[in-house]
C-alpha positions as CSV (number, residue, x, y, z in Angstrom):
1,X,45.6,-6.8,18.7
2,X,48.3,-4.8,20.6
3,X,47.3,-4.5,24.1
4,X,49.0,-1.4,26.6
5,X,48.1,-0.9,30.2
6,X,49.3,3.0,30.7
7,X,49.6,4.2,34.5
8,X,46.4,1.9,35.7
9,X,45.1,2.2,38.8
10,X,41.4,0.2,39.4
11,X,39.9,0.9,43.2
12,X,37.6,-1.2,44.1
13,X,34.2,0.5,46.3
14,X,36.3,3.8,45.6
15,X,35.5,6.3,48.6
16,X,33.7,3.9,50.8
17,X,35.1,2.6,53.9
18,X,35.7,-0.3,52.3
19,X,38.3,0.8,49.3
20,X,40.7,-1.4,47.7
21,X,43.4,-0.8,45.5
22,X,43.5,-4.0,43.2
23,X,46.2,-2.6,40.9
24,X,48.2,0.2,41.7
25,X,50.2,2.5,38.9
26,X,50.3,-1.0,36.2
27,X,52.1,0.0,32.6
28,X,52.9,-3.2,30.4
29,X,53.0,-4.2,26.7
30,X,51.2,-6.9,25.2
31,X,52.2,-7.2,21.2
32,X,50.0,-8.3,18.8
33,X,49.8,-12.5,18.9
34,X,52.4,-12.6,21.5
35,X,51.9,-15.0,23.9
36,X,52.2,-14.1,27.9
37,X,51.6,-15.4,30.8
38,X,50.5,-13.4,34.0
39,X,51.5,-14.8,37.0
40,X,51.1,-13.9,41.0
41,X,49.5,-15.4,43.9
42,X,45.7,-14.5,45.0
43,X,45.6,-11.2,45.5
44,X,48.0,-10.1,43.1
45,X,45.9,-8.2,40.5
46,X,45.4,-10.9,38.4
47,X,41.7,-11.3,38.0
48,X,41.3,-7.2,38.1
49,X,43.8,-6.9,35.6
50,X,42.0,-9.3,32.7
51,X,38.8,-7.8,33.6
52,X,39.9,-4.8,32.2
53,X,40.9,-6.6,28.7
54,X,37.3,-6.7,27.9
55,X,35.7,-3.6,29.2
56,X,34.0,-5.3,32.3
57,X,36.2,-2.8,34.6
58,X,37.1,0.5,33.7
59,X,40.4,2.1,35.3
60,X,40.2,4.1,38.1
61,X,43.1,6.0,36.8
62,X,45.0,5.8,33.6
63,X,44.4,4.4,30.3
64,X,43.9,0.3,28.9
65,X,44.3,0.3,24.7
66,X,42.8,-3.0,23.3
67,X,43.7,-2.0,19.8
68,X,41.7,0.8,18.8
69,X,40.1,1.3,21.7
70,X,40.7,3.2,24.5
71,X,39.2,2.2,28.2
72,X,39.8,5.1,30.9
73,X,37.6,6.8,33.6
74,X,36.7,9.7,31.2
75,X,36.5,7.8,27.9
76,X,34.8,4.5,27.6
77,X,34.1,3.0,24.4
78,X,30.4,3.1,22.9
79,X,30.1,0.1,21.3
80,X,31.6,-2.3,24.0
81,X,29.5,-5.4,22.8
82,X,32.1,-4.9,19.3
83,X,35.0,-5.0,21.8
84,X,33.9,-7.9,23.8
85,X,33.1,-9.6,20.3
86,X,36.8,-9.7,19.6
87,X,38.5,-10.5,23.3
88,X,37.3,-14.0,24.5
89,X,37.6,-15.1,27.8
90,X,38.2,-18.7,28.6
91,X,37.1,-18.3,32.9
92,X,37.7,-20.8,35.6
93,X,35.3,-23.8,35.3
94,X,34.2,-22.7,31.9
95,X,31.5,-25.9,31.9
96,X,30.1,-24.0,34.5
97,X,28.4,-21.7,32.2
98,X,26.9,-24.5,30.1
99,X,22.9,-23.6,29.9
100,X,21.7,-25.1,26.5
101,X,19.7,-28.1,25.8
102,X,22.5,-29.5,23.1
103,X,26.1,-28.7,22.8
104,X,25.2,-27.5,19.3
105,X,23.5,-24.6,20.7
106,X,25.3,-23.8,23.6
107,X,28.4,-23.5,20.8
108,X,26.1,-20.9,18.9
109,X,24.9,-18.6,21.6
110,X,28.0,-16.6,21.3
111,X,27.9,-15.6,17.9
112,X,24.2,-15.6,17.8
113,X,24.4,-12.5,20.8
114,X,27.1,-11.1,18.8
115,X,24.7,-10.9,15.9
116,X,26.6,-13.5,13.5
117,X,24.4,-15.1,10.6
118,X,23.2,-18.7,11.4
119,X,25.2,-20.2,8.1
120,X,28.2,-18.6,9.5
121,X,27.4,-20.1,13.0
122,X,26.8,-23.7,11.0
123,X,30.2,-23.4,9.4
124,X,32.4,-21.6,12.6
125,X,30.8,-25.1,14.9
126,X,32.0,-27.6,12.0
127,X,35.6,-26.4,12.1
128,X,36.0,-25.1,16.2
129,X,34.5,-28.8,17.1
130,X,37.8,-30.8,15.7
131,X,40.2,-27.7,16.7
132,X,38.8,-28.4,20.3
133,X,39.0,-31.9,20.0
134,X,35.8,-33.3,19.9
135,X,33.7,-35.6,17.0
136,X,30.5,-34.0,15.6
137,X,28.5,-36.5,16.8
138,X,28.0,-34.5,20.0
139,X,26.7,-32.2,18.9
140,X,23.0,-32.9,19.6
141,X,23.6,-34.6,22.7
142,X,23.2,-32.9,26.3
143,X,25.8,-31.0,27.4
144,X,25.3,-32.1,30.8
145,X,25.6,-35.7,29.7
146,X,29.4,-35.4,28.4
147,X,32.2,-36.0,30.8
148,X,34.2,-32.9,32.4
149,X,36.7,-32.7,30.1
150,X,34.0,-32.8,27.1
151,X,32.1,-30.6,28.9
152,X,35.3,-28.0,29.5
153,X,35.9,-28.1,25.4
154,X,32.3,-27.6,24.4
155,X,32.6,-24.4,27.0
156,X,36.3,-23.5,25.0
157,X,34.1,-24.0,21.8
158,X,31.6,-21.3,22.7
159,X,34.4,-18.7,23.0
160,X,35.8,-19.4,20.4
161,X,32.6,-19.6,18.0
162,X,32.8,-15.9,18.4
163,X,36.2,-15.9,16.3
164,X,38.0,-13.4,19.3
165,X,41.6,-11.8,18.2
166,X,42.6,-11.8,21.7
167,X,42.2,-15.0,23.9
168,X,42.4,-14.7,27.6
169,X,42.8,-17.8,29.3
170,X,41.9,-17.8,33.9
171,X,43.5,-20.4,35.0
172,X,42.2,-23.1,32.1
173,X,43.7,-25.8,33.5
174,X,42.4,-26.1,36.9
175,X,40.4,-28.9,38.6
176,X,42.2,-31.0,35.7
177,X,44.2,-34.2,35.7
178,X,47.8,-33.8,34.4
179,X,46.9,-35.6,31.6
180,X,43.6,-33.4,31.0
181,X,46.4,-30.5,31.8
182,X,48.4,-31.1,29.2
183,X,46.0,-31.5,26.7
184,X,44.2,-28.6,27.4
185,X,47.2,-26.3,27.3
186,X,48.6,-28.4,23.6
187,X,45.4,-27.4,22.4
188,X,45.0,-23.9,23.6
189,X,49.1,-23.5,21.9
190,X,48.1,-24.9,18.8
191,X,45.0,-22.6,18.4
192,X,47.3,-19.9,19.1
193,X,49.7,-20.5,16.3
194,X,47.0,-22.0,13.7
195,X,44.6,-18.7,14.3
196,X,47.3,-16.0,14.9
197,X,45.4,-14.9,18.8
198,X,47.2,-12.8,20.9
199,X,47.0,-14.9,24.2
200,X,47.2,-14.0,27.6
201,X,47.6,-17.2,30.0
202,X,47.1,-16.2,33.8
203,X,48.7,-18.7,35.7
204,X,49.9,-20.4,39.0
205,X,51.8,-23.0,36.7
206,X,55.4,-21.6,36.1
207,X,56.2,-24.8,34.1
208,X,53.0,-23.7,31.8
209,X,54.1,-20.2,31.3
210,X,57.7,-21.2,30.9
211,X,56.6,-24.1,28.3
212,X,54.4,-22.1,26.3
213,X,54.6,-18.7,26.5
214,X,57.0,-15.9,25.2
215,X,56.6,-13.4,27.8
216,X,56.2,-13.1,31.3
217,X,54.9,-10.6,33.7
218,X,55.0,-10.9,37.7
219,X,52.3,-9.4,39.5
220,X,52.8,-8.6,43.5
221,X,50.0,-6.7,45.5
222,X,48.8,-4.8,42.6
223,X,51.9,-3.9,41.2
224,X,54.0,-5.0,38.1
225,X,57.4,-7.0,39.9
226,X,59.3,-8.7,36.9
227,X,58.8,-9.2,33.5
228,X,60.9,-10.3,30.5
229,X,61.3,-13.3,29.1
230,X,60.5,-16.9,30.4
231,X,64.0,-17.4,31.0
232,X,65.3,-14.3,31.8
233,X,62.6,-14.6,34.3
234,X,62.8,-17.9,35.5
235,X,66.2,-18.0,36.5
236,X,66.0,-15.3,38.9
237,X,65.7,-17.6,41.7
238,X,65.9,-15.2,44.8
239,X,63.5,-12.6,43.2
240,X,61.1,-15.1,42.9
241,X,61.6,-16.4,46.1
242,X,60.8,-13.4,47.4
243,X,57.1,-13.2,46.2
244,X,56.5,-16.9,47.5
245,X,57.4,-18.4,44.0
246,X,59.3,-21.0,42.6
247,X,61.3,-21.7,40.2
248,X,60.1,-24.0,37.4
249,X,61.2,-27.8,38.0
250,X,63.8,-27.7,35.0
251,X,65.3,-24.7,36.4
252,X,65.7,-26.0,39.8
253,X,67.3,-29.7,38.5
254,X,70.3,-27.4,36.7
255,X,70.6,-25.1,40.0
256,X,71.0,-28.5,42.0
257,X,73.1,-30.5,39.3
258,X,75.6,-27.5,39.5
259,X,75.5,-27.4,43.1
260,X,76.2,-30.8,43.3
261,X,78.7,-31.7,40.3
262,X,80.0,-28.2,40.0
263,X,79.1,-28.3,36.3
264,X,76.5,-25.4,35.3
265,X,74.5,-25.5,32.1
266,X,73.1,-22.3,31.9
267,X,69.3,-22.2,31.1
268,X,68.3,-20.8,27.7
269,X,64.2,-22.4,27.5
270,X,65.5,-26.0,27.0
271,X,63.4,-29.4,26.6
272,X,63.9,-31.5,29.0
273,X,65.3,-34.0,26.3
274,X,67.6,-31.1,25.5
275,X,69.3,-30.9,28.6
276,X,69.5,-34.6,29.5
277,X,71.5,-34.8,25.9
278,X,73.4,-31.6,27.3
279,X,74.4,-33.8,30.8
280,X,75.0,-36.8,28.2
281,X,77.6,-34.6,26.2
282,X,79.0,-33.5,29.8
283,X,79.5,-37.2,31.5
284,X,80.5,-38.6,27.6
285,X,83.2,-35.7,27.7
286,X,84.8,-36.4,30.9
287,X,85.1,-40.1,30.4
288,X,86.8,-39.4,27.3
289,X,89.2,-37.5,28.8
């Protein structure tokens, strides 16, 4: 699903002393299973912004096009439940929602709100539990017996039971290990690819956004500051700098290998193998000559 933000504006407590302007004037592009990354410290617009992906705000001005539908301050959509049925939301802590007695049903809720036919259910919970990485064997057993990182899956499991075409991840990652980081994010990539989603990652990890996704947008105070290409964007160091945020790790190694060696190797989205085999070729070269 193509997503467009046209001219939004969201106020929150609009004409109360207390009014806030969470995003101010935002237009961007999201195309159809693209995956970007939305990055920006608190405060940024971040949260507002991917509340309005599934109809739980409305702008206060301007226009939000999931698709079909159209959100905007005179025309909402009638059948919202149909909208939120295909834009799942992956929220901080997810295992925080857990409720069910077994994993089994806390999987099926989902669809089962959304109206979906129990054999369909039965067969959606026998392929999502391997995609997420889990054994079928849990699937009768407390949800609040698992571990975190079970428990965090059988929570990614229930959002995606209801077979979403866009998947918006809120930080996914956090409270994790780097191991249980990794994995996560592998597994969120892979679904991606294997189910064709349109995924939008929001983010305080630029080496997550630059590893994984394909476009980048900079939030600052509410407004839209960069956006491009992970490294087009990246590599803008004093930009960056300039919203209190750093450079990925790779990207600072080749600013400080240049500075040190004078030998640049410009950054284009390499691996890190890549660009050890890039300063390999460099050292092998000047000993040859």
């Amino acid at each position: 699903m193509d997503i467009t933000f046209k001219n939004v504006t969201y106020i929150y407590q609009q004409n109360t002393p207390f009014a806030h302007k969470a995003i101010d004037n935002l237009s961007f592009d999201i195309a159809s299973g693209s995956f970007v990354a939305i990055v920006g410290h608190t405060g940024s617009g971040k949260s507002t912004l991917i509340q309005h992906l599934n109809g739980l705000s409305v702008p206060t001005e301007g226009e939000v096009s999931i698709g079909d539908y159209r959100l905007s301050k005179a025309d909402k959509p009638k059948d919202m439940k149909k909208l939120r049925s295909r834009v799942g939301v992956v929220f901080q802590y997810p295992e925080h929602q857990l409720f069910e007695e077994t994993v089994e049903k806390d999987i099926a809720f989902g669809p089962q709100n959304f109206g979906v036919m129990e054999a369909e259910i039965q067969k959606r919970i026998k392929e999502i539990i391997p995609a997420v990485g889990l054994q079928e064997d849990i699937l009768q057993r407390s949800p609040f017996d698992l571990s975190g990182g079970q428990m965090r899956r059988v929570a990614i499991a229930g959002v995606l039971a209801v077979k979403p075409d866009v998947l918006v991840l809120d930080e996914p990652t956090a409270g994790l290990d780097p191991r249980g980081q990794k994995e996560i994010m592998e597994m969120f990539y892979k679904l991606h690819q294997e189910q064709d989603l349109t995924t939008v990652l929001v983010t305080h990890s630029m080496e997550d956004a630059l590893k994984y996704a394909d476009h980048v947008l900079i939030l600052n105070k509410g407004t839209k500051y960069m956006e491009g290409r992970p490294e087009e964007v990246f590599t803008q160091k004093e930009a960056l700098q300039k919203v209190q945020l750093d450079v990925p790790e790779i990207v600072q190694f080749l600013n400080e290998f240049d500075e040190k060696f004078g030998q640049a190797i410009p950054f284009q989205g390499q691996s890190v193998e890549e660009v050890a085999k890039a300063i390999q070729r460099m050292i092998e070269g000047a000993e040859s000559r």
